[in-house]
C-alpha positions as CSV (number, residue, x, y, z in Angstrom):
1,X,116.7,91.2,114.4
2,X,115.0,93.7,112.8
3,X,111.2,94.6,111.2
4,X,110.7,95.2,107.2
5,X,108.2,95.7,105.7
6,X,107.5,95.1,101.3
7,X,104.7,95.2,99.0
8,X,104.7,92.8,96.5
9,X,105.8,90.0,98.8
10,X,103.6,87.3,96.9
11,X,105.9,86.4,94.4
12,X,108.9,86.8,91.7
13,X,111.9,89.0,93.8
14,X,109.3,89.9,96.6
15,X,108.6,86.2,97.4
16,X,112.5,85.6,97.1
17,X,112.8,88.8,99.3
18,X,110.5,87.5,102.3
19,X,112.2,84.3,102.5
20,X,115.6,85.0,102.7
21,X,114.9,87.7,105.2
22,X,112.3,85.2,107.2
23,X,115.6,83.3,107.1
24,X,117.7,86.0,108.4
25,X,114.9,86.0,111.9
26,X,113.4,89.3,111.2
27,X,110.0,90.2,111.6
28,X,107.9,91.1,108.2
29,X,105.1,93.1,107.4
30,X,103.8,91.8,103.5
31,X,101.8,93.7,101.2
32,X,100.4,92.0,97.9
33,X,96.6,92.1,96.3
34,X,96.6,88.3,98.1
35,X,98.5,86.0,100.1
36,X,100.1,89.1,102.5
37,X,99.8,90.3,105.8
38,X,98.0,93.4,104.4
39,X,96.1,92.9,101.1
40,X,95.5,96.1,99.0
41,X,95.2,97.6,96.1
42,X,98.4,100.6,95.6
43,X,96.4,101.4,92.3
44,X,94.4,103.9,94.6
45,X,94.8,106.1,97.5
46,X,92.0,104.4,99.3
47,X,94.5,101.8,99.4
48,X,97.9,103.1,100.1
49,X,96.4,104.8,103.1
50,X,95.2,101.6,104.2
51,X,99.1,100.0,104.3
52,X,100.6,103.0,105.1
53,X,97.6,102.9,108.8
54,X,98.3,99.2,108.9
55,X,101.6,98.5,108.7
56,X,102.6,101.5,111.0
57,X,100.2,99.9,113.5
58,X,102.2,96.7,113.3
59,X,105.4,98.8,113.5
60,X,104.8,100.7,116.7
61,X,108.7,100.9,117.4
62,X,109.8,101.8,113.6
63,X,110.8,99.7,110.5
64,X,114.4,98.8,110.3
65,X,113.8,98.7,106.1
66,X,111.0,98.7,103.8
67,X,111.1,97.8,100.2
68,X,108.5,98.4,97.4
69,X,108.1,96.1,95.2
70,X,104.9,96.2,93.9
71,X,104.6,96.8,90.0
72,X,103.1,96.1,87.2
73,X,105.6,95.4,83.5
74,X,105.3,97.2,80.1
75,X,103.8,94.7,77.8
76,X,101.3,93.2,80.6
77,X,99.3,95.9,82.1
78,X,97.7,99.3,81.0
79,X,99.6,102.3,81.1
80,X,97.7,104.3,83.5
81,X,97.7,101.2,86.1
82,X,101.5,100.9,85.3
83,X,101.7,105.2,86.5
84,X,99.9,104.8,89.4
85,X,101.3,101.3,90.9
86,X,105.0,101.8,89.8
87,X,105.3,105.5,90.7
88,X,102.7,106.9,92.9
89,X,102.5,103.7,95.0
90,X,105.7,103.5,95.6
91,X,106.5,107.1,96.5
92,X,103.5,107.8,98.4
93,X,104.0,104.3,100.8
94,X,107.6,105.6,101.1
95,X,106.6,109.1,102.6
96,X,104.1,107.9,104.7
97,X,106.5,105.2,106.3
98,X,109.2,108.1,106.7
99,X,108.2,108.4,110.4
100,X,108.9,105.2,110.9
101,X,111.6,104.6,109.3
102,X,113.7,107.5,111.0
103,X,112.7,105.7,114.4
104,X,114.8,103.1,113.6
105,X,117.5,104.5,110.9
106,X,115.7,102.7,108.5
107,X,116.8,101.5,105.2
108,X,114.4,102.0,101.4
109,X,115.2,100.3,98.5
110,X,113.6,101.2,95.3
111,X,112.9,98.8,92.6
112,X,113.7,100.8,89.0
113,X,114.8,99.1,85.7
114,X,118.1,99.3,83.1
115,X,115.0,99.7,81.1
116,X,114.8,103.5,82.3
117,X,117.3,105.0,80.3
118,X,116.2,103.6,76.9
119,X,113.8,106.0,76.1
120,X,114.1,109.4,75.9
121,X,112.4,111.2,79.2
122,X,109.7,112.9,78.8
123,X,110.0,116.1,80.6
124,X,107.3,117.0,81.7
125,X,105.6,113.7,82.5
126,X,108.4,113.1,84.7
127,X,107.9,116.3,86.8
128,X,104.5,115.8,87.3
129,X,105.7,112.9,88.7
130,X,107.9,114.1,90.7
131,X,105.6,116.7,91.9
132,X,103.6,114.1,93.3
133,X,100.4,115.5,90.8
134,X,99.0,112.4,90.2
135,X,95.7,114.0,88.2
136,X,98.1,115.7,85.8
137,X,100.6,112.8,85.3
138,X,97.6,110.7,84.4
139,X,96.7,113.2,81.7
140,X,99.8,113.3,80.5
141,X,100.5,109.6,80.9
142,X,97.5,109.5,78.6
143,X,99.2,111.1,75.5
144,X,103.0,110.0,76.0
145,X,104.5,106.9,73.6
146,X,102.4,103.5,74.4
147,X,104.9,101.4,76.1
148,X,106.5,103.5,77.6
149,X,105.3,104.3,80.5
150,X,107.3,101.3,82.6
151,X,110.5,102.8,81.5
152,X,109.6,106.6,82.4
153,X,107.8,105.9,86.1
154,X,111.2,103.8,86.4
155,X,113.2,106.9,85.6
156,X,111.1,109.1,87.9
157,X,112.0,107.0,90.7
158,X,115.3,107.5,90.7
159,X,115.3,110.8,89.9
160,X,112.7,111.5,93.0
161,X,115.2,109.3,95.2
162,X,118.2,111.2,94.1
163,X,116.7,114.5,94.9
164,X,115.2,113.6,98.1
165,X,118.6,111.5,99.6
166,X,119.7,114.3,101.9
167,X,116.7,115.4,103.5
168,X,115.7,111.2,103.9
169,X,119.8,111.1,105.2
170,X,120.0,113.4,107.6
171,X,117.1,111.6,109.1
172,X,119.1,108.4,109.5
173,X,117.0,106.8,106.2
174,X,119.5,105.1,103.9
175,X,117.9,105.2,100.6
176,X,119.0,103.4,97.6
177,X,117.4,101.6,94.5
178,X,118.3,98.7,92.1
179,X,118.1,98.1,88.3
180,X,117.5,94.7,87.6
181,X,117.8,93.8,83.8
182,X,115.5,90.8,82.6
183,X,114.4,88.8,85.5
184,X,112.9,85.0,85.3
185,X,109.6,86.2,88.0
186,X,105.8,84.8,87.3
187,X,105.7,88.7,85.7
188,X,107.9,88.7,83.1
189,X,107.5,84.6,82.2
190,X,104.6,85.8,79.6
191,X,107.0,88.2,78.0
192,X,109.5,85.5,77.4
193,X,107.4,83.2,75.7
194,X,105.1,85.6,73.5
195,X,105.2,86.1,69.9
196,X,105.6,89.7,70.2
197,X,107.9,89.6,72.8
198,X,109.9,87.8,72.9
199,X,112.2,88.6,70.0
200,X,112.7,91.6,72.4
201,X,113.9,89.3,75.8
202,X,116.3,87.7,73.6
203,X,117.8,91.0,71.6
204,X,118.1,92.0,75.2
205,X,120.2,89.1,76.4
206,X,122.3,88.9,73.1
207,X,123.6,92.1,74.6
208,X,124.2,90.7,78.0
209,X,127.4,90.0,79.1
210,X,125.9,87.4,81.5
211,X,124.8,85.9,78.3
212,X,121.1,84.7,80.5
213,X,118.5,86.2,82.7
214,X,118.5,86.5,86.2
215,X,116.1,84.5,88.7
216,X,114.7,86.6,91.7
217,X,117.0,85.7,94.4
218,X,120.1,86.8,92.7
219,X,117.7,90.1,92.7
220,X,116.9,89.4,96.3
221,X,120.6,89.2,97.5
222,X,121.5,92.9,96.3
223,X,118.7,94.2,98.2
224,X,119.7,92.2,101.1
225,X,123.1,93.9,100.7
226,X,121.8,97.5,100.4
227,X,119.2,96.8,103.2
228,X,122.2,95.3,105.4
229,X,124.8,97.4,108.0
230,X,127.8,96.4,105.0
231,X,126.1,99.2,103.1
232,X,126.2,101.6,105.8
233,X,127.9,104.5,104.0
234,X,125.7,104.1,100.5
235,X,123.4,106.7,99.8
236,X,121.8,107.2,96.8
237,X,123.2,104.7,94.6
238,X,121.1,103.1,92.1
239,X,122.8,99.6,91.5
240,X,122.6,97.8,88.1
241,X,121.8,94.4,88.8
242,X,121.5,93.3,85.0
243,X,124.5,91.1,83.9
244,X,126.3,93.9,82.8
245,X,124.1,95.5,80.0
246,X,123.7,98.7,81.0
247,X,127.7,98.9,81.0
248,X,128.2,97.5,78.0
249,X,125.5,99.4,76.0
250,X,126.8,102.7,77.6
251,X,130.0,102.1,77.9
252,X,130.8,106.2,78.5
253,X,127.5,106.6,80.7
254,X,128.1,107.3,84.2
């Protein structure tokens, strides 16, 4: 059995997550503001240092896979507090796990959106992002489209995973990330039953081959799968988990 660590193990996909790999008899390391092994706040770097000293601590023989999950939506948070936990406190938790991860030929699993590619990107937001400057994606974050900054930090993510796959690979780190469409989680529950959005969740769906969203452990078992040895030769990938949308909106997209 094996040692993972996540962050945003309280609840919605993370809470799904922790169970079924509890299940499995592994050993897990949780991260969440409450109810966690290691409670902080990924909003600041007083507070990603904190998990990244912690969980290595509890990890002293390496992490067979760690998955962020910690994030805020579009629609329920600010947009700087959406930059700094979806992006930086992802990316920053992953680098300073590396060690760790490459002890044991870790696995990472990135949690981006089908949301990503329905905005344009905004250039240069995007490589600040990727530059790791967190002061001047925050000033930039500051004068891009209101909400859209969920979709964008998505789309950073995968672009940051894509170009860092070989160096993170020839380290033994399988690194991968998933695209969930709408999913039923304590997150997105306001967005489904608010005047203002949810005309959105349901133009959404009506474009959903699945015809419904999906719950968290449907989420939870393609993580499993990427996490697990039957997903020993995929690198990179970034797996739509969204009842088809993304393939039927853009149908010549590959």
């Amino acid at each position: 059995m094996g040692t993972y660590a996540l962050t945003g193990s309280a609840s919605g996909i993370g809470a799904a997550l922790s169970l079924a790999l509890a299940e499995q008899g592994h050993s897990l390391i949780t991260v969440d503001l409450k109810d966690a092994d290691i409670t902080a706040d990924l909003t600041t770097v007083e507070g990603r240092s904190k998990v990244i000293s912690e969980v290595l601590e509890r990890a002293p023989d390496g992490l067979d896979g760690f998955v962020p999950l910690a994030g805020l939506g579009g629609g329920t948070a600010p947009d700087l507090l959406i930059t700094r936990l979806n992006y930086f406190g992802t990316v920053a938790l992953v680098e300073g796990l590396r060690p760790a991860l490459a002890e044991k030929s870790g696995s990472v699993v990135l949690l981006c959106s089908n949301s990503a590619p329905m905005v344009p990107g905004d250039e240069a937001f995007i490589e600040s992002l990727i530059a790791g400057d967190e002061e001047k994606a925050l000033e930039i974050a500051a004068g891009i489209s209101p909400g859209t900054h969920y979709m964008q930090t998505k789309r950073a993510l995968n672009y940051w995973m894509r170009r860092h796959v070989m160096e993170y690979g020839r380290e033994g780190i399988r690194m991968n990330a998933i695209a969930p469409g709408p999913t039923l989680t304590p997150m997105t529950t306001p967005l489904f039953e608010s005047e203002e959005y949810a005309p959105i969740m349901q133009a959404l769906l009506d474009q959903t081959p699945a015809n419904r969203a999906a719950d968290a452990e449907e989420i939870s078992n393609c993580i499993l799968f990427l996490l697990s040895p039957a997903a020993s030769n995929v690198y990179g990938s970034l797996l739509f988990a969204d009842g088809g949308f993304d393939a039927h909106v853009r149908q010549d997209h590959v």
